[in-house]
VEXFIKE-198016 format. One record per residue (C-alpha): residue in three letters; x, y, z. Coordinates in steps of 0.001 Angstrom, whole numbers, plus 500000, padded with zeros to 6 digits. Layout:
// residues N
alaXYZ;...
END
This chain:
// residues 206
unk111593567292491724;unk109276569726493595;unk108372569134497329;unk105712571385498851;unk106714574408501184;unk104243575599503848;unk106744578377504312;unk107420580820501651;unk110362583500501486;unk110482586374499763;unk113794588624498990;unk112821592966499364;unk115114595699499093;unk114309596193502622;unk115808592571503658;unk113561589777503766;unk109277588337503858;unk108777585146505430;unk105279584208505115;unk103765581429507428;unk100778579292506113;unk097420579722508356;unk096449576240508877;unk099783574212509576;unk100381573385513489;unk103131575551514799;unk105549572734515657;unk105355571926511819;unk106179575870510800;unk108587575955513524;unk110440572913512240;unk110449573719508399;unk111813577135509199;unk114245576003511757;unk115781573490508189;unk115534576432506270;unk117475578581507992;unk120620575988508864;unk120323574573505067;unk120517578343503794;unk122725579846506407;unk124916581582503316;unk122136582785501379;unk120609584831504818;unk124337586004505860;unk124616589577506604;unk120373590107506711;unk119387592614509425;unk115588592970508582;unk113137590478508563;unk109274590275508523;unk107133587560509454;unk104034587844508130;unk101167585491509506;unk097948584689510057;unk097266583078513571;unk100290583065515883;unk100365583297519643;unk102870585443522142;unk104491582833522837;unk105544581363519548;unk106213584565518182;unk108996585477521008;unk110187581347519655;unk110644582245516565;unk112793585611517322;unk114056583370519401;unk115291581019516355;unk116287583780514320;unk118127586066516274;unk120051582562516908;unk120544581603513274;unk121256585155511724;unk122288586778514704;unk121936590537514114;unk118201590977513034;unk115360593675513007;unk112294591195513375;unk108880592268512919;unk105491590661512981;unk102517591724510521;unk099489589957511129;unk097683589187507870;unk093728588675509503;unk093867592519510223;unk092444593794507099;unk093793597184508318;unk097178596404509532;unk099777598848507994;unk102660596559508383;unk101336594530505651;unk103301596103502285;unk101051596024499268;unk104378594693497315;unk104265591835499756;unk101303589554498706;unk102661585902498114;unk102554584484495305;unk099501581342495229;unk102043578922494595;unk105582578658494414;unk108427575867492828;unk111313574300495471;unk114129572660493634;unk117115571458495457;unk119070570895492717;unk121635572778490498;unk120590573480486980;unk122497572806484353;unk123490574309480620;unk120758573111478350;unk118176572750481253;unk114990574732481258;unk112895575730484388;unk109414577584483608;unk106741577783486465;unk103574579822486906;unk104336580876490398;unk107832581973492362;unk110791579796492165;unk113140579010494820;unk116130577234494113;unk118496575574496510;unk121749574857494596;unk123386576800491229;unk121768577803487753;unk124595577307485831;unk125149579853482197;unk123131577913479359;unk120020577484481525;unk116989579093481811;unk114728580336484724;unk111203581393484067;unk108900582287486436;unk105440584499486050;unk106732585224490446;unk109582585754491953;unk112930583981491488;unk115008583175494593;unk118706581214494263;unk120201580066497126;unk123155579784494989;unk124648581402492338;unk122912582538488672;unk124917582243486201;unk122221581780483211;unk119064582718481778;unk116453584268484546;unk112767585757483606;unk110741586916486589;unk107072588165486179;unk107359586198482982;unk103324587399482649;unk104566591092482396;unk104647591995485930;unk107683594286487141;unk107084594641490768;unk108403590896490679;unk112405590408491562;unk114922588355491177;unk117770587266494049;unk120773585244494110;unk123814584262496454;unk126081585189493443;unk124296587260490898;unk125856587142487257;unk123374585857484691;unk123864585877481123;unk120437587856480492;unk117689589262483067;unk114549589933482699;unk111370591081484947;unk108678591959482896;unk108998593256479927;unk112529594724481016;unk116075592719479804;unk119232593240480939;unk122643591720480534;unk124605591033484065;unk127696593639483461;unk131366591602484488;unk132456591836487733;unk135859591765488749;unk134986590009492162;unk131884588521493931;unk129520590508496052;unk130211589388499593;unk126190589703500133;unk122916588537498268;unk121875590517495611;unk118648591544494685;unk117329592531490466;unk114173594724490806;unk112337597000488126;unk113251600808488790;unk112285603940486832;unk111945601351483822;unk115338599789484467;unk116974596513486191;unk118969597571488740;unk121053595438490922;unk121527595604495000;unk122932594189498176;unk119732592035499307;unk120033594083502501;unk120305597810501308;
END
């Protein structure tokens, strides 16, 4: 089942993207995000950074919306980067969404086999025996416990994040590794990136 996301969230080292679409009334972005954040609350516990990246976006809805999210998450750093400013150097160059992106809410189960030429965000469990592809980014607001392929196309700047992180195999890229066991769950989102030709794994909020 895929439903159509005007919002679209990205995990960084740094903490988290959330890109708003340019031509979607406010109450409608306010709204979506407002879901997102109550639906999600686990996957965005313990976040202190968050950017909202936009396009057109008054004063006033910007103090609403760190309004919202100081509400939801609580402790946050919010900042704003305003994507019209060609110059703006708030903008990351490891930032640029994806064109499209997948929104399951669903688990996944053995056997099952996701593959999508965009980012994936997932809003239940991949459980071991299936298989997450993605030429984007790959975002579980649950736990991994299969098969996940970011930047299927070959690109390593692309990550992968998870509630619970513990997938059979990972991959970004070109790059594999296998999830090493772990005695007890991380108590925060983890995030798989592509460093010094490795997978390494971190606290979504390092």
């Amino acid at each position: 089942m895929q439903e159509k996301d005007n919002i679209i969230i990205k995990g960084k080292k740094e903490g988290l993207e959330i890109l708003l679409p340019a031509k979607v009334s406010f109450d409608m972005i306010f709204n979506e995000l407002q879901q997102k954040l109550e639906k999600n609350e686990v996957f965005f516990e313990g976040l202190s950074n968050v950017c909202i990246s936009y396009t057109t976006l008054s004063a006033q809805n910007r103090d609403k919306i760190s309004s919202l999210l100081k509400e939801k998450l609580r402790t946050i750093n919010i900042t704003f980067a305003d994507r019209s400013k060609k110059d703006n150097k708030n903008v990351s160059n490891t930032v640029v969404p994806n064109k499209k992106s997948l929104y399951l809410k669903e688990t996944i189960r053995s056997g099952q086999r996701v593959e999508y030429d965009g980012s994936i965000i997932i809003l239940g469990d991949v459980n071991a025996g299936a298989e997450i592809i993605a030429t984007g980014d790959i975002l579980i607001m649950g736990a991994l416990r299969g098969l996940a392929h970011a930047g299927a196309l070959g690109d390593e700047k692309s990550i992968v994040t998870a509630i619970e992180l513990q997938p059979v195999q990972l991959r970004i890229g070109n790059l594999i590794a296998v999830s090493p066991d772990k005695s007890s769950k991380s108590k925060y989102p983890e995030i798989a990136c592509s460093k010094n030709g490795t997978i390494t794994i971190e606290p979504l909020d390092k």
